[in-house]
C-alpha positions as a LaTeX table, in Angstrom:
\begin{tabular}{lrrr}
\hline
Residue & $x$ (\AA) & $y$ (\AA) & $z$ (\AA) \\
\hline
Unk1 & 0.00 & 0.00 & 0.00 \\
Unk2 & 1.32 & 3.65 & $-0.97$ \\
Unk3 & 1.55 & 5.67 & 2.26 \\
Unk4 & 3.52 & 8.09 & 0.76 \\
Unk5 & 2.66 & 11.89 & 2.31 \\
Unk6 & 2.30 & 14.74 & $-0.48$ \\
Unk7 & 4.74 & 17.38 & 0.06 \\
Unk8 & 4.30 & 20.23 & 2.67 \\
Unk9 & 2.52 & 22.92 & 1.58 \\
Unk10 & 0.45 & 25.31 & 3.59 \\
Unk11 & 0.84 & 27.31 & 7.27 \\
Unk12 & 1.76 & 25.73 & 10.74 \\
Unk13 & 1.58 & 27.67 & 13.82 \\
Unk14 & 4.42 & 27.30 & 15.99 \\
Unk15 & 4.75 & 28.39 & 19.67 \\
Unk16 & 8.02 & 29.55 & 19.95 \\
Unk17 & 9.97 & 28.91 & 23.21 \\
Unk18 & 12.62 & 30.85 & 24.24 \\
Unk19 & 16.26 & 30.87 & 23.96 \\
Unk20 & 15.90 & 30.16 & 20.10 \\
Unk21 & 15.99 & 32.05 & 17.03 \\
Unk22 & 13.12 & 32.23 & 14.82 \\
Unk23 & 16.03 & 31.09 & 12.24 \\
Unk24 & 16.04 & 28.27 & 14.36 \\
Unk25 & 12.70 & 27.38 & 14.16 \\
Unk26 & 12.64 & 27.58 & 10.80 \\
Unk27 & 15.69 & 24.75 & 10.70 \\
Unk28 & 13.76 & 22.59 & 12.92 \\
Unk29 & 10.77 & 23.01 & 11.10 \\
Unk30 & 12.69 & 21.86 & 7.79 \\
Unk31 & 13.93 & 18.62 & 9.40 \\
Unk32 & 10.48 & 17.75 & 10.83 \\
Unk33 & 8.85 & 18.00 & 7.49 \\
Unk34 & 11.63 & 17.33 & 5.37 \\
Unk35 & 11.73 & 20.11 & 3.29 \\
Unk36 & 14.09 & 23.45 & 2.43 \\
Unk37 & 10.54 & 25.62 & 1.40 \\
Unk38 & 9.97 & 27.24 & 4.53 \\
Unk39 & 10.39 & 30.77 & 5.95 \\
Unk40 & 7.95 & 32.70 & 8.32 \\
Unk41 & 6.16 & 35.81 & 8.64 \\
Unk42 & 7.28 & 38.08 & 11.56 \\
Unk43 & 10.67 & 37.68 & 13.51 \\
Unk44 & 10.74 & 36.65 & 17.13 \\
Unk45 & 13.43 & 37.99 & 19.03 \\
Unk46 & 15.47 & 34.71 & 21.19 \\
Unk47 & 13.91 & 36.01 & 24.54 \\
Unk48 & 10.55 & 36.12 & 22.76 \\
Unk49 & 7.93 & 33.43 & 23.15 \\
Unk50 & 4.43 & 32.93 & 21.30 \\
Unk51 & 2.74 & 32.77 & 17.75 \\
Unk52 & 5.16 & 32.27 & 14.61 \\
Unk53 & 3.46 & 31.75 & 11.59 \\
Unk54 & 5.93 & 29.14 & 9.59 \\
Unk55 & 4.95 & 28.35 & 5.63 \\
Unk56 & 5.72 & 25.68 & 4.36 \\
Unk57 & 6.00 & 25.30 & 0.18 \\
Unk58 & 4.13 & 27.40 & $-2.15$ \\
Unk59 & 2.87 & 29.14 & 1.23 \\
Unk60 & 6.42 & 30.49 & 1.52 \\
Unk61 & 5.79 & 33.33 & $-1.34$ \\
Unk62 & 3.54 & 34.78 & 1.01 \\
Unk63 & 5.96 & 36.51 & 3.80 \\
Unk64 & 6.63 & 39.42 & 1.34 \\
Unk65 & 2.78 & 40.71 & 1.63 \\
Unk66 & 2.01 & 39.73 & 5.52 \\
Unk67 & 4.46 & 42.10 & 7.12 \\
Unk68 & 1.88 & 45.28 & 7.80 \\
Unk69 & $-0.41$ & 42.51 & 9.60 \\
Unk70 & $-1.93$ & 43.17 & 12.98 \\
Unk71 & $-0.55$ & 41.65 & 16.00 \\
Unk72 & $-0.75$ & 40.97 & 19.69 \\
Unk73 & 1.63 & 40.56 & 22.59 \\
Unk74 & 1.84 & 40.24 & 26.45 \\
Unk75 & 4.74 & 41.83 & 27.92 \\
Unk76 & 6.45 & 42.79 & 31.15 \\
Unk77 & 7.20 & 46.35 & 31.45 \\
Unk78 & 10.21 & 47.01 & 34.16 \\
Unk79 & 10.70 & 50.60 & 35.55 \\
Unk80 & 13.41 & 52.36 & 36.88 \\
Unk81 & 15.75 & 50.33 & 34.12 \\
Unk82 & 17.32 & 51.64 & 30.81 \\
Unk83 & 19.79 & 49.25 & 29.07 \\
Unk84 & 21.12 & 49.23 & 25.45 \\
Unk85 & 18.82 & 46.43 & 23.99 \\
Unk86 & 15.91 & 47.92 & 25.84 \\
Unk87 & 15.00 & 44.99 & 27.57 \\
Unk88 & 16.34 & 43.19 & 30.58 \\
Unk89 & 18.85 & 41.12 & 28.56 \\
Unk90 & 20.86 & 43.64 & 27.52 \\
Unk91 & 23.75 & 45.96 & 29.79 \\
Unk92 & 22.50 & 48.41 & 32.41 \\
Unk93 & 23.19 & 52.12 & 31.44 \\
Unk94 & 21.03 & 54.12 & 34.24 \\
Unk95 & 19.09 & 52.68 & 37.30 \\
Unk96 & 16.23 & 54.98 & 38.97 \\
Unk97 & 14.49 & 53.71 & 42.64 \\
Unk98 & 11.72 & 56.60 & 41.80 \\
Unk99 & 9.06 & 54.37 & 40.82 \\
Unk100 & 5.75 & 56.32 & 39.65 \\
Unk101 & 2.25 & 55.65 & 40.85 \\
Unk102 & 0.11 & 52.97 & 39.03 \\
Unk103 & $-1.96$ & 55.74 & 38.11 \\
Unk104 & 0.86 & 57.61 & 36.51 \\
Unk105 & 1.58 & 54.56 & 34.78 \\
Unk106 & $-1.05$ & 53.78 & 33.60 \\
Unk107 & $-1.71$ & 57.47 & 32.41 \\
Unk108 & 1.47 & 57.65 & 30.44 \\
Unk109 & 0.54 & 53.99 & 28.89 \\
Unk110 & $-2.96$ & 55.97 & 27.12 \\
Unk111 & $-1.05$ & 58.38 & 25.77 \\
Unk112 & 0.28 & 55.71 & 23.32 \\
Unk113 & $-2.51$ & 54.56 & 21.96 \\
Unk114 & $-2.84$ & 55.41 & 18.35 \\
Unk115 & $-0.37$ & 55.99 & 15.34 \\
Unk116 & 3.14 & 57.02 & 17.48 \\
Unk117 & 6.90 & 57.29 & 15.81 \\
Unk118 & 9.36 & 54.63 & 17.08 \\
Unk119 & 13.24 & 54.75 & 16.71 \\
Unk120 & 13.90 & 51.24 & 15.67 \\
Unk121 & 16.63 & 50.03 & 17.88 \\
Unk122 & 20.00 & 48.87 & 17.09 \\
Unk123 & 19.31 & 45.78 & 18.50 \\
Unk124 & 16.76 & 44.53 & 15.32 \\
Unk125 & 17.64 & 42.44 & 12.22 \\
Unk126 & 16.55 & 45.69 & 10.12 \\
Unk127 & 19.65 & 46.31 & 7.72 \\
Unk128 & 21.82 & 49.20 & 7.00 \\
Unk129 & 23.66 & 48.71 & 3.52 \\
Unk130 & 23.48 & 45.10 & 3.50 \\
Unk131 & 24.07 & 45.03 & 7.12 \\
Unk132 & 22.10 & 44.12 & 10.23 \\
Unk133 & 21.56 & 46.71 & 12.54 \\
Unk134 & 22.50 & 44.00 & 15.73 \\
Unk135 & 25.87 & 42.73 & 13.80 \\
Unk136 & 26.35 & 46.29 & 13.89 \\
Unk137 & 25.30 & 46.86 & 17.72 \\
Unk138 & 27.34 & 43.97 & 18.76 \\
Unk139 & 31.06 & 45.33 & 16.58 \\
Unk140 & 30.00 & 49.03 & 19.00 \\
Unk141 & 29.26 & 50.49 & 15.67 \\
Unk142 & 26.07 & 52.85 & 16.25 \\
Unk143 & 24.30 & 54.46 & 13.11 \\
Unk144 & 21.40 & 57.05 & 13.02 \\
Unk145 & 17.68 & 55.14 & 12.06 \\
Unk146 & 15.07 & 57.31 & 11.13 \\
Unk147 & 11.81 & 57.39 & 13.03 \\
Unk148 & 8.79 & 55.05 & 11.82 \\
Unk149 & 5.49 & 55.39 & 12.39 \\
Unk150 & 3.11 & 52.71 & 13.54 \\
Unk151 & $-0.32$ & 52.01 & 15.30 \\
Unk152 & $-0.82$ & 51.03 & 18.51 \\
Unk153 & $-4.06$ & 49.63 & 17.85 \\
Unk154 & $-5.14$ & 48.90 & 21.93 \\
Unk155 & $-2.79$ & 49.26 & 25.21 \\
Unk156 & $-3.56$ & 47.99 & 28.46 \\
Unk157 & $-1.55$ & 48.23 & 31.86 \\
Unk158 & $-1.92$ & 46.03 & 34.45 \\
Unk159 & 0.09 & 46.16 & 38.27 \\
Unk160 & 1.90 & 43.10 & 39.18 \\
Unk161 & 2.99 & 42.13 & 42.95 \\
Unk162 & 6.04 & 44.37 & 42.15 \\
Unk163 & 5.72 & 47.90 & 42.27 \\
Unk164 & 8.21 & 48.50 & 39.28 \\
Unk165 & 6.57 & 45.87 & 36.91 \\
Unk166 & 3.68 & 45.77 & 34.81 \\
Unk167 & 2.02 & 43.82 & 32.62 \\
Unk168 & 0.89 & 44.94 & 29.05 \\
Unk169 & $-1.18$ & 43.65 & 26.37 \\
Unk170 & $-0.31$ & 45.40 & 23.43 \\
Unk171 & $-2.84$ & 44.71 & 19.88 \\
Unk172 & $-0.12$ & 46.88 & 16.97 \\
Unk173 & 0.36 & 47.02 & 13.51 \\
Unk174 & 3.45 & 45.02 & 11.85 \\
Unk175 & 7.03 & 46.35 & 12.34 \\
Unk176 & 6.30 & 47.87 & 16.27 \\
Unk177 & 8.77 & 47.37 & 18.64 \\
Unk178 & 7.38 & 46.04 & 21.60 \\
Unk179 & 10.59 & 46.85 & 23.81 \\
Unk180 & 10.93 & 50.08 & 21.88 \\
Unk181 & 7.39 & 50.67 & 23.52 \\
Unk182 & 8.56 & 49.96 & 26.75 \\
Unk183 & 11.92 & 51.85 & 26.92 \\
Unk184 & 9.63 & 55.08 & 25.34 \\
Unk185 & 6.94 & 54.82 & 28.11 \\
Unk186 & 10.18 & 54.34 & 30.72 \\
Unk187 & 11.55 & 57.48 & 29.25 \\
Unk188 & 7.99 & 59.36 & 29.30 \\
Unk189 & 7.95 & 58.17 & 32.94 \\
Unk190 & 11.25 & 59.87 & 33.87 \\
Unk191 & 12.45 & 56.62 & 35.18 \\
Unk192 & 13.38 & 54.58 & 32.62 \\
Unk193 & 12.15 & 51.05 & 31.50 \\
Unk194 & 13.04 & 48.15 & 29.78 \\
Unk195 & 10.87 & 44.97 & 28.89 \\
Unk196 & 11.91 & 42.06 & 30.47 \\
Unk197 & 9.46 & 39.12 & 28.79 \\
Unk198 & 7.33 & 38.52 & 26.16 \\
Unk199 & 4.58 & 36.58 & 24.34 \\
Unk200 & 3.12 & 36.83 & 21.11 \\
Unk201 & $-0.55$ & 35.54 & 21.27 \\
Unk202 & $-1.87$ & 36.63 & 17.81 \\
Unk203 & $-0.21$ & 37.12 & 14.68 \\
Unk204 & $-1.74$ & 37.31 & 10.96 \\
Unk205 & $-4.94$ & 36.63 & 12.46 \\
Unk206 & $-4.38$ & 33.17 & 13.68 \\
Unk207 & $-4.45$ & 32.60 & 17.86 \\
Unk208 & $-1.54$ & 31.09 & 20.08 \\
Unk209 & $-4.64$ & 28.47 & 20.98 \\
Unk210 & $-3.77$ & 27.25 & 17.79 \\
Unk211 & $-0.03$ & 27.13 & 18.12 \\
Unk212 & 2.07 & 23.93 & 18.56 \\
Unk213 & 5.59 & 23.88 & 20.60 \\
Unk214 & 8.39 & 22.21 & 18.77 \\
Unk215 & 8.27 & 19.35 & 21.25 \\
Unk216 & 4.55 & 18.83 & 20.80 \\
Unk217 & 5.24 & 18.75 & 16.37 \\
Unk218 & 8.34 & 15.95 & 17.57 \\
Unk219 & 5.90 & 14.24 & 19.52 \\
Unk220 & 4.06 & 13.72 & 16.21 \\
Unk221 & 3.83 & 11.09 & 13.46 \\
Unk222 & 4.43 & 12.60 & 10.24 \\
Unk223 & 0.81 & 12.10 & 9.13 \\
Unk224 & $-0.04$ & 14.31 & 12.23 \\
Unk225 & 1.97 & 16.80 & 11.65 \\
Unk226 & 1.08 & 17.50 & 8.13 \\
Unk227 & $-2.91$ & 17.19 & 9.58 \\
Unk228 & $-1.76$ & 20.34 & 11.03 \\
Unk229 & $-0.87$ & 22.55 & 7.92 \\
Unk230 & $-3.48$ & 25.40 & 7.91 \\
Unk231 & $-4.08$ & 26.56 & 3.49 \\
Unk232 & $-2.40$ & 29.16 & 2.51 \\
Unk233 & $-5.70$ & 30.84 & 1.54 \\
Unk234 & $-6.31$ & 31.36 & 5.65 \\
Unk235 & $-3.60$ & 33.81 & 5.31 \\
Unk236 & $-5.97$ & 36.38 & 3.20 \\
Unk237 & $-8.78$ & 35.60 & 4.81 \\
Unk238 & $-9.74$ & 39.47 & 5.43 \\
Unk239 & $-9.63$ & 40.18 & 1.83 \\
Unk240 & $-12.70$ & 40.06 & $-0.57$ \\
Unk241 & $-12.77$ & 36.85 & $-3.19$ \\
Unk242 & $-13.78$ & 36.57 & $-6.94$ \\
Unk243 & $-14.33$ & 33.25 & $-8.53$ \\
Unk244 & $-13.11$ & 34.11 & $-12.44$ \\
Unk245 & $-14.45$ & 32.26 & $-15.66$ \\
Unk246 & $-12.37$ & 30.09 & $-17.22$ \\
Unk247 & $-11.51$ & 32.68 & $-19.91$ \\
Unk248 & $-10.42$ & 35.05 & $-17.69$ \\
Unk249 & $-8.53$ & 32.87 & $-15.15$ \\
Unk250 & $-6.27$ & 32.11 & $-18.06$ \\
Unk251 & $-5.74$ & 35.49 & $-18.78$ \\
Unk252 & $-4.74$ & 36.73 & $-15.30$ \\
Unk253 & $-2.86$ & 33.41 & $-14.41$ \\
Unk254 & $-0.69$ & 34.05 & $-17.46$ \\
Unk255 & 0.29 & 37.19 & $-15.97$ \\
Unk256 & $-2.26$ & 39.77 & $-17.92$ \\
Unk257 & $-4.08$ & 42.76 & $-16.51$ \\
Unk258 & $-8.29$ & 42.41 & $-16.87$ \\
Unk259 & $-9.98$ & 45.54 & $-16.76$ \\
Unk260 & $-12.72$ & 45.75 & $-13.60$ \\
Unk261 & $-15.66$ & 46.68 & $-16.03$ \\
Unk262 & $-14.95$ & 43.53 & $-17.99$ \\
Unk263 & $-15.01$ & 41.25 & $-14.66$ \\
Unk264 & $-17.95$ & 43.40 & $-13.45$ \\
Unk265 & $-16.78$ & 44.27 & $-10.25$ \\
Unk266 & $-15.78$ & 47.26 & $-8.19$ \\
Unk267 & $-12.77$ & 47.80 & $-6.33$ \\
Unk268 & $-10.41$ & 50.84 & $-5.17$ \\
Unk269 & $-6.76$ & 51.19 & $-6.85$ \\
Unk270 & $-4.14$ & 48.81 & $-4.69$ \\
Unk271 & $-6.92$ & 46.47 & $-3.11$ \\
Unk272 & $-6.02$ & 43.13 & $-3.27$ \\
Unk273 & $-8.25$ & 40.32 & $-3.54$ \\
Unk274 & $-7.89$ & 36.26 & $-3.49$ \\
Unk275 & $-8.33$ & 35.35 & $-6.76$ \\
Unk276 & $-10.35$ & 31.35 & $-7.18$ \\
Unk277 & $-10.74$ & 29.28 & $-10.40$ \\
Unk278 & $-13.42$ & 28.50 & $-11.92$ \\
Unk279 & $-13.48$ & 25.10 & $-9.90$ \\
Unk280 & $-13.52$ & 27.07 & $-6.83$ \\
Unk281 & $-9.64$ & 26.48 & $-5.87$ \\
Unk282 & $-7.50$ & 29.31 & $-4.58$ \\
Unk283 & $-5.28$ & 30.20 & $-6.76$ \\
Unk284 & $-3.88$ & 33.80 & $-6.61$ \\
Unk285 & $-3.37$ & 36.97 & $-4.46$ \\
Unk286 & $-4.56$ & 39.66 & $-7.22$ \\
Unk287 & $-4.51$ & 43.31 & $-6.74$ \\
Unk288 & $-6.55$ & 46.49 & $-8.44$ \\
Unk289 & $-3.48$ & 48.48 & $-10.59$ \\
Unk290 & $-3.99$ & 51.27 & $-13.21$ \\
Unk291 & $-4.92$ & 49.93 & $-17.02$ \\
Unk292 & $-4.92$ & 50.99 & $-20.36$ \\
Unk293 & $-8.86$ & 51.11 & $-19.86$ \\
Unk294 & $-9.02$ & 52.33 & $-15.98$ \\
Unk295 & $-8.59$ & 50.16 & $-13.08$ \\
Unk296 & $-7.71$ & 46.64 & $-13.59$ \\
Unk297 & $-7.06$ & 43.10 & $-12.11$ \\
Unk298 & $-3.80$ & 41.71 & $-12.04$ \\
Unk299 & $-2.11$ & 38.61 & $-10.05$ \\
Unk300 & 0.65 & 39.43 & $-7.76$ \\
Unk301 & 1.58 & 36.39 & $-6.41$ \\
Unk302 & 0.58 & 33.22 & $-8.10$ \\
Unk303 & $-0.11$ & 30.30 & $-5.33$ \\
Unk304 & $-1.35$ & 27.27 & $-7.17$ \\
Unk305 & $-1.13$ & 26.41 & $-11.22$ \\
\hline
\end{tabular}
């Protein structure tokens, strides 16, 4: 009897532990399945626990288009604490014993909510001519990073049984820096902060409910594991559909641009859309550009042939 297993192809939620790399995930992830096509949407730092969303084959030309999606994290906010990774694992530059009030805390911790400007830190895998900014951090080399605004969507502050730490649960658009946050409300505070844990519980949509550890996926038969795989499609699951005709599914899966009053629908310029065949199968992540006869329909990333 032929028990072979088709090849990995779709979305598996992994709940990062800490100590690791989300590189190393990734590599652990490739020897469980057996398979180089895999990357992930939305770098964990090694301290950081929670929610990575791994892709396995054709799911893998997704990361480029999932990096402005929502997420949410619980994290421990320390006061009186600056260091120069802006959390607790990195080496003390000031200490402060004049802890604020919860009330001032939690005051300053409002006054975030909404679209702020963030200094990415040093400490980040964002690159500099080629470069990463922490290869950079760790040689002493220091360079000048622009401010970049982002949404914090919802903010809330919580006491713990320590007077200088709190506990947040932070819902933000893609690229915030959740110690960033921290060492900014620290500095609004007059005290300094750092963060010193966190957890992501929700990224692209998907729940750390429905996350795995890697020694839960080891635990697993390989039929098991591949049960697991979410499709791709779940990654777009926000976005409006169209089902094409067979004429036009041709068309736009051989790379051409269909006008919107030919298809008969409506959309606004750079909306994207999943894009099904006429059999109903995802296919396509399609998005509204200009044409020779006004807005159009053209695949940008082509999922299934």
């Amino acid at each position: 009897m032929n028990t072979q297993i088709n090849p990995p192809d779709g979305v598996l939620l992994v709940n990062k532990h800490a100590g690791v790399t989300s590189h190393d995930i990734v590599g652990k992830v490739r020897r469980l399945f057996g398979t180089r096509a895999v990357g992930h949407a939305g770098t964990l730092d090694p301290m950081a626990t929670g929610v990575l969303v791994v892709l396995l084959g054709r799911a893998a030309k997704a990361s480029e288009y999932l990096g402005g999606e929502g997420k949410r994290y619980r994290a421990r906010l320390r006061l009186g604490l600056t260091t120069d990774t802006e959390d607790i694992t990195g080496e003390p530059l000031t200490r402060s014993g004049a802890i604020p009030t919860v009330q001032a805390v939690q005051t300053v911790c409002a006054r975030f909510v909404g679209e702020i400007e963030q200094i990415p830190p040093m400490y980040s895998a964002l690159k500099r001519d080629g470069q990463k900014l922490v290869d950079l951090a760790r040689r002493g080399i220091t360079v000048q990073r622009e401010a970049r605004r982002v949404s914090i969507h919802t903010l809330t502050c919580t006491p713990t049984d320590d007077s200088a730490e709190y506990e947040l649960d932070v819902c933000c658009s893609g690229g915030t820096y959740i110690r960033t946050l921290c060492a900014d409300i620290g500095a609004a505070l007059g005290c300094g902060g750092v963060m010193s844990a966190l957890c992501r519980t929700e990224a692209c949509g998907f729940p750390i409910e429905r996350a795995h550890t890697i020694a839960q996926l080891e635990g697993m038969d390989e039929s098991t594991r591949h049960a697991l795989l979410i499709p791709t499609v779940e990654l777009f699951a926000d976005l409006p559909s169209l089902t094409l005709t067979a004429f036009y599914f041709k068309l736009i899966r051989n790379g051409c641009a269909v006008a919107l009053s030919k298809l008969r629908v409506c959309h606004p310029l750079g909306h994207r859309i999943r894009l099904y065949a006429p059999d109903g199968t995802f296919f396509a992540l399609g998005e509204i550009v200009a044409g020779e006869e006004g807005l159009a329909l053209k695949a940008i990333k082509i999922f299934s042939l």
